[in-house]
N, C-alpha and C positions, 0 to 999 in steps of 0.2 A: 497084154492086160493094161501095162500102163500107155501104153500109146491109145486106150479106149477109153481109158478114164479123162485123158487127157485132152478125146476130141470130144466126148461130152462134156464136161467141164467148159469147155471154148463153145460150145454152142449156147449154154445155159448163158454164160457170160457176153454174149454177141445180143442173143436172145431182149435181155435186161437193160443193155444200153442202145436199145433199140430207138427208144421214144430222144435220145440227145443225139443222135445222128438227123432226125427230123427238123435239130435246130438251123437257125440263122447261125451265123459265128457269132455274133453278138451274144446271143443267146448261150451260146458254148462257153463264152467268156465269163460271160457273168455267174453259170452254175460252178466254171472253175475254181473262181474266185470266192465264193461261198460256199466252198466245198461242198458240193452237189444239191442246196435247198436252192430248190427253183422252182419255190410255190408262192413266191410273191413276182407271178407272172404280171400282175396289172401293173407294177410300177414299172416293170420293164418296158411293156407295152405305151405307158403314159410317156416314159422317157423320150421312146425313139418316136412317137407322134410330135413330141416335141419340137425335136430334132430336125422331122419332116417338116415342120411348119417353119423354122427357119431355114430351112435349103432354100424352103419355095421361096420367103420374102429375099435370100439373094439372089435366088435366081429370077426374080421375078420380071426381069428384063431380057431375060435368054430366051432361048427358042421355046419356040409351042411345044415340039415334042419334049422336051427334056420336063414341063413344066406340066406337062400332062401324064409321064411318068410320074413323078411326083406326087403328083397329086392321085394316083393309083396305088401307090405307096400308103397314101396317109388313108384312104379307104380302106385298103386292107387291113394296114395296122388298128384301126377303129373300129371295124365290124368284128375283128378279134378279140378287141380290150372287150366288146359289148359282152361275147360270147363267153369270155372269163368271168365276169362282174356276173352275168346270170345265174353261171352255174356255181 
């Protein structure tokens, strides 16, 4: 009996913390640190486009692929901030 409560219980609990296994580490980080409100996803999103856009100005002398990474990076994180801001 308590070994069934205790793997429902773990399921409902896996269940729940479904959507923060979906994150970046960054992302993981920052809901840790604010004890779990991770609904100010845009600034998160603003920050590391940031971020991206200064990798790229140092890197902007390195190789094509790394800078083409890069810049796939800041696509995504951008068509995501879009997709936040909409909804």
């Amino acid at each position: 009996m308590k070994t069934t409560a205790l793997v429902v219980m773990s399921a409902l609990l896996m269940s729940a913390a479904g959507p923060v296994f979906a994150m970046s580490h960054q992302e993981r980080l920052a809901c840790a640190w604010t004890a779990g409100n991770c609904f100010d996803e845009a600034k998160l999103l603003e920050k590391r486009i940031t971020e991206i856009k200064s990798e790229i100005r140092k890197n902007s002398n390195g190789s094509a692929e790394e800078l083409k990474k890069l810049e796939n990076k800041l696509q995504e994180a951008t068509d995501r901030l879009q997709r936040v801001e909409s909804n």
